[in-house]
ROPA-89381 format. One record per residue (C-alpha): x, z, y. Coordinates in steps of 0.2 Angstrom, whole numbers, padded with zeros to 4 digits, always signed. Example, Ala and Ser with C-alpha at 12.3 -4.5 7.8 and 13.67 -1.06 7.14 Angstrom:
<pts>
+0062+0039-0022;+0068+0036-0005;
</pts>
This chain:
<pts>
+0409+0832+0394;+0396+0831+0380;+0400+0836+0362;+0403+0822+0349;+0388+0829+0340;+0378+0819+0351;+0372+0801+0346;+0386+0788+0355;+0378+0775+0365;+0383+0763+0352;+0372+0772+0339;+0358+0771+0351;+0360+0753+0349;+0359+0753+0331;+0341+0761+0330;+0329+0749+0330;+0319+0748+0345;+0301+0749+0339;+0302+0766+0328;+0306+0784+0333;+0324+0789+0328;+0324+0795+0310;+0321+0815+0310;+0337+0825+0306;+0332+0844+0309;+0332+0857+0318;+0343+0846+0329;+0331+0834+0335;+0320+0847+0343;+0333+0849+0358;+0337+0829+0360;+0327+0821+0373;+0318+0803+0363;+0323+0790+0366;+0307+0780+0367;+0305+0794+0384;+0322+0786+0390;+0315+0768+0386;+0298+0767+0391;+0294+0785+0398;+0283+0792+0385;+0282+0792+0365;+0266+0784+0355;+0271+0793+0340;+0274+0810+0348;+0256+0817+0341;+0264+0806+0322;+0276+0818+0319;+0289+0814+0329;+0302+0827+0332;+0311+0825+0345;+0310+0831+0362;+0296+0824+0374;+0299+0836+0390;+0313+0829+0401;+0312+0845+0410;+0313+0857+0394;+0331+0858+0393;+0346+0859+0407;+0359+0858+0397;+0373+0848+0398;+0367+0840+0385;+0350+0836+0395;+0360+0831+0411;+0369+0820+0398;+0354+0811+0396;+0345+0812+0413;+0363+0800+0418;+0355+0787+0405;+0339+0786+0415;+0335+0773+0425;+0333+0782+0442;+0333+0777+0460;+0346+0794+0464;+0357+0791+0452;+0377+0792+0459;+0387+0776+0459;+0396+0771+0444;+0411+0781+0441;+0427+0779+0428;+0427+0788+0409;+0440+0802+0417;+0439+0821+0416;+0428+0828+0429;+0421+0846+0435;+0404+0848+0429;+0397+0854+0445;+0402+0834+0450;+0391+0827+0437;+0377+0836+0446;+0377+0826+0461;+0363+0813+0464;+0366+0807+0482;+0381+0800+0491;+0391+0813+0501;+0394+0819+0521;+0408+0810+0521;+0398+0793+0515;+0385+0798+0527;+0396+0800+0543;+0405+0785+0540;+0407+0773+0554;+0397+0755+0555;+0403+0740+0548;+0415+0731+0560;+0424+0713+0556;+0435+0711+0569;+0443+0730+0568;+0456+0737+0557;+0446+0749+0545;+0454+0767+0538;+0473+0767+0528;+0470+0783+0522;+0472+0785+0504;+0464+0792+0492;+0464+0813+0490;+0465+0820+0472;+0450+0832+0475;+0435+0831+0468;+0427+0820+0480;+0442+0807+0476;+0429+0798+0464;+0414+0795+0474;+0411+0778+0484;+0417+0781+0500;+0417+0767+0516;+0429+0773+0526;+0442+0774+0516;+0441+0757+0511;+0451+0746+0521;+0444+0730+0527;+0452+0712+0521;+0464+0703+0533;+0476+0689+0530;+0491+0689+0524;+0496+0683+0543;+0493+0696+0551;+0488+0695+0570;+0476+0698+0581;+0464+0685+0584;+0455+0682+0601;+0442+0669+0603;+0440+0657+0618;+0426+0655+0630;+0419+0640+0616;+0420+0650+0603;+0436+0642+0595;+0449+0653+0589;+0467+0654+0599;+0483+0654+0589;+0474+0646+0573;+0460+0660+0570;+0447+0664+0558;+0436+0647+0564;+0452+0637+0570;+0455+0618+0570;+0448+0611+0552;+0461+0595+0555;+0475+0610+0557;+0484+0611+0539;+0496+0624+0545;+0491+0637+0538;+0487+0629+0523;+0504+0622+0519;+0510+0639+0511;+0499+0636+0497;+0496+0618+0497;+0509+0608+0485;+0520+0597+0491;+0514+0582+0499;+0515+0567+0487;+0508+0547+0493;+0491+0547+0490;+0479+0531+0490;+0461+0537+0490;+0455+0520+0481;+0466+0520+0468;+0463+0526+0451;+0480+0533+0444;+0489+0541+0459;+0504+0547+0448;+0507+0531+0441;+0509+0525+0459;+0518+0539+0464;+0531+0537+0448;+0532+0518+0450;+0539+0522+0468;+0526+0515+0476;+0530+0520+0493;+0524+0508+0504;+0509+0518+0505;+0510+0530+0522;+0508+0550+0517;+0490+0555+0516;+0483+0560+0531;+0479+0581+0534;+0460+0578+0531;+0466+0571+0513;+0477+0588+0504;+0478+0578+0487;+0470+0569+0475;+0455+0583+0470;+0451+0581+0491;+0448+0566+0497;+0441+0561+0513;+0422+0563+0513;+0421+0544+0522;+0426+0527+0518;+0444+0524+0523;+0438+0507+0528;+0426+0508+0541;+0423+0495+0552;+0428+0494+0569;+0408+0498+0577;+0396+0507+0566;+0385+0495+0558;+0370+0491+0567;+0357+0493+0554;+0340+0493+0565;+0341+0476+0573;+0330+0463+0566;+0336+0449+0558;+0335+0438+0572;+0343+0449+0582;+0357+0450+0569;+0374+0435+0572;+0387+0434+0559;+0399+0439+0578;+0392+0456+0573;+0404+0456+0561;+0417+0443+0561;+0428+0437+0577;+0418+0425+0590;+0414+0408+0587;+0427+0401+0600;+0442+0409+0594;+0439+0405+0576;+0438+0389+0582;+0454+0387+0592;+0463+0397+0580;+0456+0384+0566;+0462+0369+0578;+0480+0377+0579;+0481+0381+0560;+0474+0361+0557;+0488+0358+0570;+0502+0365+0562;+0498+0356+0546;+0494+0339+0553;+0504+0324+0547;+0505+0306+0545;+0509+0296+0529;+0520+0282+0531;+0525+0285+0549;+0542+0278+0546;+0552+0294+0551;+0566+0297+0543;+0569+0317+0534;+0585+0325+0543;+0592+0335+0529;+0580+0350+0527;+0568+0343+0539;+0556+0334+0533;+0535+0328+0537;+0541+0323+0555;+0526+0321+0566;+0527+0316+0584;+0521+0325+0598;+0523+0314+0614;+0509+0309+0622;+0516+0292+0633;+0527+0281+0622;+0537+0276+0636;+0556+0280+0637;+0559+0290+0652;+0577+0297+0656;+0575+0307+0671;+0576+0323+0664;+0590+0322+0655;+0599+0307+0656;+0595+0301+0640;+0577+0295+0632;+0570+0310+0626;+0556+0312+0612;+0548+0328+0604;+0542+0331+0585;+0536+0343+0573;+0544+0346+0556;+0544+0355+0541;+0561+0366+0536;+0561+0369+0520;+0573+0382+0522;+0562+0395+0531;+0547+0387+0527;+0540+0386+0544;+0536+0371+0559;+0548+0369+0572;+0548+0357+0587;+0562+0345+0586;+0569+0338+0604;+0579+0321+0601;+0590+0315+0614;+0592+0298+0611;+0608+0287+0611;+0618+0304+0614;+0637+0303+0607;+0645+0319+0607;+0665+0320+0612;+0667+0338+0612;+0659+0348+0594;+0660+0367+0607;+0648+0359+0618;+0635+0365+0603;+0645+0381+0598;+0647+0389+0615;+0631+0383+0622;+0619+0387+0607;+0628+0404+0605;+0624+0411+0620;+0605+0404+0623;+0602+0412+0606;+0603+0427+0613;+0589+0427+0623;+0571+0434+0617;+0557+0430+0630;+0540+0430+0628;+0540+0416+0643;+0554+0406+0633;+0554+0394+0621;+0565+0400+0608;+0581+0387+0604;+0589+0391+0588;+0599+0378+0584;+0608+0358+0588;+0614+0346+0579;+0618+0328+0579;+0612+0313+0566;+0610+0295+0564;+0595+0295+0553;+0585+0286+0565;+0597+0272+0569;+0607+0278+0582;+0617+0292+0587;+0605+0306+0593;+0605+0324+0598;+0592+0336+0590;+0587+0353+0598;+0579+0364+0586;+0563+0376+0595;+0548+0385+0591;+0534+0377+0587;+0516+0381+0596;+0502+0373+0589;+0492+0361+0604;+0503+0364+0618;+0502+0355+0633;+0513+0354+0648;+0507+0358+0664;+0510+0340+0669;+0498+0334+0656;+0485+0353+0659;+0482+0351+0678;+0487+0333+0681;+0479+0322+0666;+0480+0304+0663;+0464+0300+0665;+0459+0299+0687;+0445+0308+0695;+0432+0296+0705;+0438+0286+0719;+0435+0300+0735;+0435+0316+0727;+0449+0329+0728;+0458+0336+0716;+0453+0349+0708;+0463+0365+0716;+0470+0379+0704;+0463+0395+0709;+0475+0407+0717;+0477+0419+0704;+0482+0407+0690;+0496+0401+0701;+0500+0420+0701;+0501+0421+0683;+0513+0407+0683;+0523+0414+0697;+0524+0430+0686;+0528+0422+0669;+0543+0410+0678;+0550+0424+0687;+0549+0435+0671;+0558+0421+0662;+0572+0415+0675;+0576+0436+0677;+0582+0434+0658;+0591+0419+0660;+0597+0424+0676;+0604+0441+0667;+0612+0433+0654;+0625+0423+0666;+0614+0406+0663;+0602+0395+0672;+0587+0386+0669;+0591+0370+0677;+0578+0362+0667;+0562+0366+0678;+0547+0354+0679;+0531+0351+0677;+0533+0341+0661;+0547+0354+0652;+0534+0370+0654;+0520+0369+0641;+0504+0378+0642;+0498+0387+0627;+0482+0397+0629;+0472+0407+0643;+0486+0403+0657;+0501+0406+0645;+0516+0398+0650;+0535+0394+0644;+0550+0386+0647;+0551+0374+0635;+0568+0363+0637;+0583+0379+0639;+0600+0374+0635;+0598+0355+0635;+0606+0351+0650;+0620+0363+0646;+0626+0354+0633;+0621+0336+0636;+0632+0338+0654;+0647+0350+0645;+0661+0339+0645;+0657+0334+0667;+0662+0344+0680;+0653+0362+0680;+0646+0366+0695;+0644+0387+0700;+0634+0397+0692;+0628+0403+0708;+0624+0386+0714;+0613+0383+0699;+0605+0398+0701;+0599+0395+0719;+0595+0377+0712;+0583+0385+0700;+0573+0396+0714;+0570+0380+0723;+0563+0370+0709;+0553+0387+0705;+0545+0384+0722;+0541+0367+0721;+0533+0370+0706;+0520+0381+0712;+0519+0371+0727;+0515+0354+0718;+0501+0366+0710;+0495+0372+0728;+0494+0354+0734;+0485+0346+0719;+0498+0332+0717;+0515+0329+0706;+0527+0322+0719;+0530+0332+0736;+0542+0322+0747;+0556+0333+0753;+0550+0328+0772;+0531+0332+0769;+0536+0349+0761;+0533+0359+0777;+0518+0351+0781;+0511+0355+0762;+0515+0374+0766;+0504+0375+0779;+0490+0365+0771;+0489+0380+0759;+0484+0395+0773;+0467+0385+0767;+0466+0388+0752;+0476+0404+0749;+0481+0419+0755;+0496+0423+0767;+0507+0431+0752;+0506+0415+0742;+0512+0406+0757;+0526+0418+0760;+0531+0417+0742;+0534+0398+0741;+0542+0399+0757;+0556+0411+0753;+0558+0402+0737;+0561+0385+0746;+0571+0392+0761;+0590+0390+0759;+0597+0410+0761;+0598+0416+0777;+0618+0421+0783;+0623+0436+0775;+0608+0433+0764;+0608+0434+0744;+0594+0428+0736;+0591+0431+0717;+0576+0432+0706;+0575+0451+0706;+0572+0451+0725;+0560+0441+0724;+0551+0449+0710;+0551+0466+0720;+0542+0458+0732;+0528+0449+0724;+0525+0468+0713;+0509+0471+0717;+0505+0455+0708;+0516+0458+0693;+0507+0473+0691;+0487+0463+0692;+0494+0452+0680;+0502+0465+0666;+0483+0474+0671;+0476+0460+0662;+0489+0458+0649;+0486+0473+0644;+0465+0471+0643;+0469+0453+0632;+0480+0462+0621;+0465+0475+0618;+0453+0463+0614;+0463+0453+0604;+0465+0467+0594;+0445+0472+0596;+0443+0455+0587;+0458+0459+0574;+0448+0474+0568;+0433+0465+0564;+0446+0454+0551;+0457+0466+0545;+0447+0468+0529;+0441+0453+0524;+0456+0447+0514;+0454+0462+0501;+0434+0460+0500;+0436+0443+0498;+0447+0445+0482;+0436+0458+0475;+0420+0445+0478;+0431+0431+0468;+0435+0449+0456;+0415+0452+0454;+0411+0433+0452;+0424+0432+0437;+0416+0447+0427;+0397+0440+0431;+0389+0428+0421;+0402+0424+0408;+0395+0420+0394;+0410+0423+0380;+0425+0435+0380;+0437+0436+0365;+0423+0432+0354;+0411+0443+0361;+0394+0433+0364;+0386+0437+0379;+0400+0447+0384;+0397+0451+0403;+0379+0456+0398;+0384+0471+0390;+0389+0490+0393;+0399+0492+0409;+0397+0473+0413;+0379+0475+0414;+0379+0487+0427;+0392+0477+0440;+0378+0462+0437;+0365+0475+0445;+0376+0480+0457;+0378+0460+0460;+0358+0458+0463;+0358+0474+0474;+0373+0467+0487;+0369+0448+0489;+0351+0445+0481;+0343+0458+0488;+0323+0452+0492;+0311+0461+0506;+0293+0466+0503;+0287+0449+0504;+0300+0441+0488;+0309+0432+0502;+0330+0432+0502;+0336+0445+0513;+0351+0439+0520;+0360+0455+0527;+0379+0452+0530;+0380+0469+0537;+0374+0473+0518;+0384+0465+0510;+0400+0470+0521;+0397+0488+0520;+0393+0488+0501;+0409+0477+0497;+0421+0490+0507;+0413+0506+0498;+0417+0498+0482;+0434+0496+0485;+0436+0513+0492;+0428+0520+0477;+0416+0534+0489;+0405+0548+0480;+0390+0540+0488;+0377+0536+0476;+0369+0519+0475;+0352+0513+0465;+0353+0499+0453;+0338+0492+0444;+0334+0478+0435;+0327+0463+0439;+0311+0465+0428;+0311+0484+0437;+0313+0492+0418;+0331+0499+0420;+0335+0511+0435;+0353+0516+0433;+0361+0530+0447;+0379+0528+0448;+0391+0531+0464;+0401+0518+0469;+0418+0527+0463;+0410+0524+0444;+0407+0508+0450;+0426+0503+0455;+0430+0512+0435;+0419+0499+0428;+0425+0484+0439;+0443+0488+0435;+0442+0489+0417;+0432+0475+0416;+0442+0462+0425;+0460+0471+0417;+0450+0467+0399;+0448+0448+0406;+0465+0447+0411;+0471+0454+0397;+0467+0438+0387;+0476+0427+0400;+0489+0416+0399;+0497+0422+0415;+0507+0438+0411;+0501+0458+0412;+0486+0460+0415;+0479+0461+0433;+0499+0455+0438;+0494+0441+0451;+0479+0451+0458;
</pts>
């Protein structure tokens, strides 16, 4: 190693760099300049400089000292301040055992040797360094697509297996809130655990959680453009406004009186003429309000009832409460009053909103010309209602009860073919204290009326006389296939000797059928749901439009003039301009609902997407993403609510 005589590399540093190294003697004339080191060749060599300006004048150890310093190509690779020979110091190239070293190879397991202390320990060697693997170590063996078995080096990017070793716990996460530990600490666990492409708050998904249900269509033209694009088609918004106007339909001074909780009685007959042929007693139907549940119910009144026997209601209603059928009006419960004058039975049910019996659907008032035929209901509806009445009399039938109550006028008809039983349990209790007949009996009697049902249907006409019932069967070979025909003749054929008839025979044979009709079950269901989509959001943009529409334009806050015009207010009135008043090359309005949609959702998702907002005199251009955005509109309508008279600030929104 060099003597301490020699000038440290810190001294070096000292000197100044313009000027030769002060002279120091006889010393100097040994030392290599440091100007040659720098810039390879002294300007004040022939001005009395006196050092050295041969670099191949002197071998020493002190030249080889220096020649290290130089800036040369040959140089050996850094090395550690450690004692070493001097004939190592020599060495300008890599060695044979650098040379002979094997190629680079990812996949392979590269040399565990360790290091020899030997005087080649020191120099960069590529074999001996072994290649990096993970921690998991295994060998990895890509499929025929290129994609890693057994979670390889490129595996599943939606697999957090392997990360969940260093990962911190999983903790909710909401990806358009602001504060996720002040959700977290409040127990705000309605929130589902965040999904694996979301490993915490510093990752968030790198789209908008609430992406509509079709990718917006962007390059039609505007009148190509319908707001069914967006929203759920015009016919169902329609019907389902009628049933919602339905439900809330009532009539001042109607003169009926409230029945304890029930109150706003509306009557839903459509004849007001008494007919007692159903039950026995005059019968009438109405919609009321509970203020208990806060729901409408359908009220059944039996008129001039008198009950002897207070079981008749406890047994009855205890048992047909127990039956949940989608093809059964629900009956929850029976009481008796004498609100309207007399003394009257009430059956409580589910209401649905413009229902209409198949009395009243396929058979209405109002007759058809003089000559014409009825109008025959296509063979596959009177399926469906085979379907639905034997899905309905199976749970009836399971639960030890019967029907008995099956006509025309006591089924209702809801929507698209939907049918349900709509008058359970009356009979049961109205006829409790006479003499039961067997359960059997009444179940037989309930296949019968089932077949007469649909035969009524067949024929086009509401009374069937029990003589012209054969002759109507063979009408329908017609109109209808040969397994219609067979259905409603082993429903109306009494059993054969030996013979059990029951609805669950019956239903295995007509399976084929019940399985066309839960085929199209299922496909309503799935567009129902399509169409549910396309409304799932609207409720939250439409309370961040009524949010934005609060903080724009006002005028005065807390004594602040002109309030919503300045700092963060400012920009939500840009980004006001950019979503609804948005103008096209011409200055016309550009009415985009796609737009306006798309923008409302990002906002409230708080994306890292970038939005441009400028002014309306094109003066101020202001980039901001849309997660500052949702900053600003939060503070800004928590300062508004902060001045309210309503509680904590943002507490009803």
């Amino acid at each position: 190693m060099a003597s301490s005589r020699y000038n440290t590399v810190t001294d070096l540093r000292r000197q100044g760099a313009g000027g030769s190294p002060r002279a120091k003697g006889r010393e100097n004339k040994e030392t290599l300049c440091r100007n040659v080191l720098i810039y390879g060749h002294c300007r004040f060599e022939d001005q009395g400089c006196t050092f050295n300006h041969d670099p191949h004048k002197n071998s020493s150890p002190q030249a080889d000292f220096a020649s290290k310093k130089t800036f040369n190509v040959d140089s050996p690779s850094f090395t550690p301040s450690t004692t070493q020979p001097q004939s190592m110091a020599k060495k300008t190239t890599f060695s044979s055992q650098a040379a002979s070293a094997a190629p680079f190879t990812p996949r392979g397991v590269g040399a565990s040797s360790t290091l020899p202390h030997n005087s080649e320990s020191s120099l960069f060697n590529p074999a001996a360094i072994r290649e990096f693997t993970p921690q998991t170590q295994q060998n990895y063996e890509n499929t025929g697509n290129g994609v890693a078995q057994d979670g390889g080096l490129y595996g599943d990017p939606f697999t957090m297996g392997s990360m969940s070793q260093t990962l911190p716990s999983a903790s909710p996460f909401i990806s358009y809130a602001n504060d996720q530990n002040s959700l977290v600490s409040s127990g705000a666990t309605y929130y589902q655990q965040h999904p694996p492409y979301a490993t915490g708050p510093l990752l968030p998904p790198n789209y908008h959680l609430y992406q509509p249900a079709d990718v917006y269509r962007g390059d039609l033209l505007p009148w190509q453009r319908g707001t069914y694009d967006f929203f759920i088609p015009a016919k169902l918004r329609e019907h389902l406004q009628k049933k919602m106007f339905a439900t809330q339909q009532v009539m001042p001074n109607s003169g009926l009186p409230q029945l304890d909780h029930w109150h706003s009685l509306f009557p839903l007959d459509t004849s007001h003429r008494k007919n007692a042929t159903s039950f026995g007693y005059p019968s009438w139907i109405y919609k009321a309000f509970s203020t208990k549940t806060g729901r409408h119910y359908a009220l059944r009144r039996l008129e001039g009832y008198r009950l002897t026997n207070e079981n008749a209601i406890l047994a009855v209603m205890k048992e047909w409460k127990s039956i949940s059928n989608a093809n059964i009006v629900s009956v929850l419960e029976a009481f008796t009053t004498r609100e309207f004058g007399d003394s009257s039975l009430i059956f409580v049910y589910n209401f649905h909103p413009l229902a209409q019996t198949l009395q009243e659907h396929h058979f209405p008032t109002v007759h058809a010309p003089r000559g014409r035929a009825p109008i025959a209901v296509p063979e596959n509806v009177l399926w469906s209602y085979i379907t639905q009445i034997a899905n309905a009399l199976r749970a009836i039938h399971s639960a030890n009860l019967a029907a008995r109550c099956l006509e025309l006028s006591k089924i209702i008809w809801t929507e698209k073919d939907r049918i349900r039983l709509a008058a359970c349990s009356i009979l049961d209790v109205a006829q409790y204290d006479l003499n039961p007949r067997p359960l059997e009996e009444l179940q037989q009697e309930d296949l019968v009326k089932f077949g007469k049902i649909i035969l009524a249907l067949a024929a086009g006409t509401q009374l069937i006389h029990p003589v012209s019932v054969q002759s109507a069967i063979e009408t329908m070979s017609a109109k209808y296939s040969v397994n219609l025909k067979e259905a409603v003749s082993w429903l109306l054929a009494p059993p054969a000797l030996g013979e059990t008839k029951s609805i669950e025979n019956f239903i295995s044979g007509i399976a084929v059928h019940v399985i066309n009709f839960l085929d199209l079950s299922f496909q309503d269901s799935d567009e129902k749901e399509y169409q549910l989509c396309k409304e799932l959001e609207n409720g939250r943009i439409a309370r961040n439009c009524m949010k934005l529409l609060a903080i724009c334009e006002r005028g005065d806050l807390a004594g602040m003039p002109e309030w919503s015009e300045t700092g963060e207010r400012y920009h939500l009135k840009l980004f006001r301009d950019y979503v609804f008043h948005q103008v096209n090359a011409n200055g016309k309005p550009h009415l985009d609902i796609g737009h306006m949609v798309s923008c409302m959702t990002k906002l409230d998702a708080g994306i890292d997407e970038m939005v441009v907002l400028t002014s309306r005199d094109n003066e101020n251009v202001f980039v901001v993403t849309y997660r500052e955005l949702r900053k600003m509109f939060d503070r800004s309508f928590n300062e508004i609510a902060k001045y309210t008279k309503d509680g904590a600030p943002g507490s009803n929104y």
